[in-house]
C-alpha positions in Angstrom: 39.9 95.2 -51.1 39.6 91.8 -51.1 42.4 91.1 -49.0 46.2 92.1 -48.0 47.7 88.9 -49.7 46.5 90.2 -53.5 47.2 93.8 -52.7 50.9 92.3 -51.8 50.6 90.2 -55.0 49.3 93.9 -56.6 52.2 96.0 -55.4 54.7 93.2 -56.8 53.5 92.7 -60.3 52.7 96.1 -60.9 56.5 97.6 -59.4 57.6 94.2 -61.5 56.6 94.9 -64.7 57.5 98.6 -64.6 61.4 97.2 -64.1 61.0 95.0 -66.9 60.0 97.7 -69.2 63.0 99.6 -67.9 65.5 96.1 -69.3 63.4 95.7 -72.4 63.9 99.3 -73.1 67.7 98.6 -72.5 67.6 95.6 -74.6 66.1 97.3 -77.3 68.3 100.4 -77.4 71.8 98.8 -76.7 74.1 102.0 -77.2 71.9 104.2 -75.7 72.5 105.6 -71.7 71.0 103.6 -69.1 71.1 106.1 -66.7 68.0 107.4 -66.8 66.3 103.6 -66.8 68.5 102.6 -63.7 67.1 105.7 -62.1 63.6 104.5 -62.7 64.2 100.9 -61.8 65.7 102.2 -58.2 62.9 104.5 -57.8 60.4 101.4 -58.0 62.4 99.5 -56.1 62.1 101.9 -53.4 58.5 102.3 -53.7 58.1 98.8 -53.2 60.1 98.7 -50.0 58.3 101.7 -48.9 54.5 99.8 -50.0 55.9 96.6 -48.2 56.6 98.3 -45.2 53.3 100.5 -44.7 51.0 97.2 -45.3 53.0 95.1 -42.8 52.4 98.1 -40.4 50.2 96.9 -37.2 49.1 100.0 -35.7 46.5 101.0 -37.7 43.2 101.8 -36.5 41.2 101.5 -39.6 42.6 99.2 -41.7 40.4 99.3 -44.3 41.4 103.0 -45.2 44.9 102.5 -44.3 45.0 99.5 -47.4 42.5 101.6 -49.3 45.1 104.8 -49.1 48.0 102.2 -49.9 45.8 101.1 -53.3 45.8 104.8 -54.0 49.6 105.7 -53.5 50.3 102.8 -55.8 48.0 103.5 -58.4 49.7 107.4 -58.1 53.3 105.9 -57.8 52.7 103.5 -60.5 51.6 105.8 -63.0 54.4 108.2 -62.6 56.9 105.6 -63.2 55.3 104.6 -66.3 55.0 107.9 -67.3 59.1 108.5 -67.2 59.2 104.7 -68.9 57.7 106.2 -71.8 59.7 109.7 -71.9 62.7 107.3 -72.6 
């Protein structure tokens, strides 16, 4: 980890992109329900907070498990929520 600014940086782009998929998809299919995109896009919003809020925690004893462990639930997170991107 080469520090907690690029795994902020990380957790951004990644959640980013994954919501811009979800408008493109929109964009493309204009009469289709956006119901289940929404869902997705509030999902990764969520995650986000929920990322934001465990690297800005203090009390942490090893940090460099506790960031390491963050990497990891993103990485999970991530890939689910692309997963349900491309089951649209």
């Amino acid at each position: 980890m080469a520090s907690v600014k690029n795994l902020k940086k990380d957790i951004n782009y990644i959640l980013g992109d994954i919501i811009e998929e979800c408008y493109v998809w929109e964009l493309v299919n204009p009469k289709a329900d956006t119901k289940k995109s929404e869902a997705i896009i509030d999902e990764a919003i969520a995650t986000f907070d929920e990322l934001i809020v465990k690297v800005n925690n203090k009390d942490v004893e090893n940090k460099k498990a506790h960031f390491k462990q963050i990497s990891q639930e993103l990485e999970t997170k991530a890939n689910a929520l692309v997963d349900k991107v491309n089951s649209l």
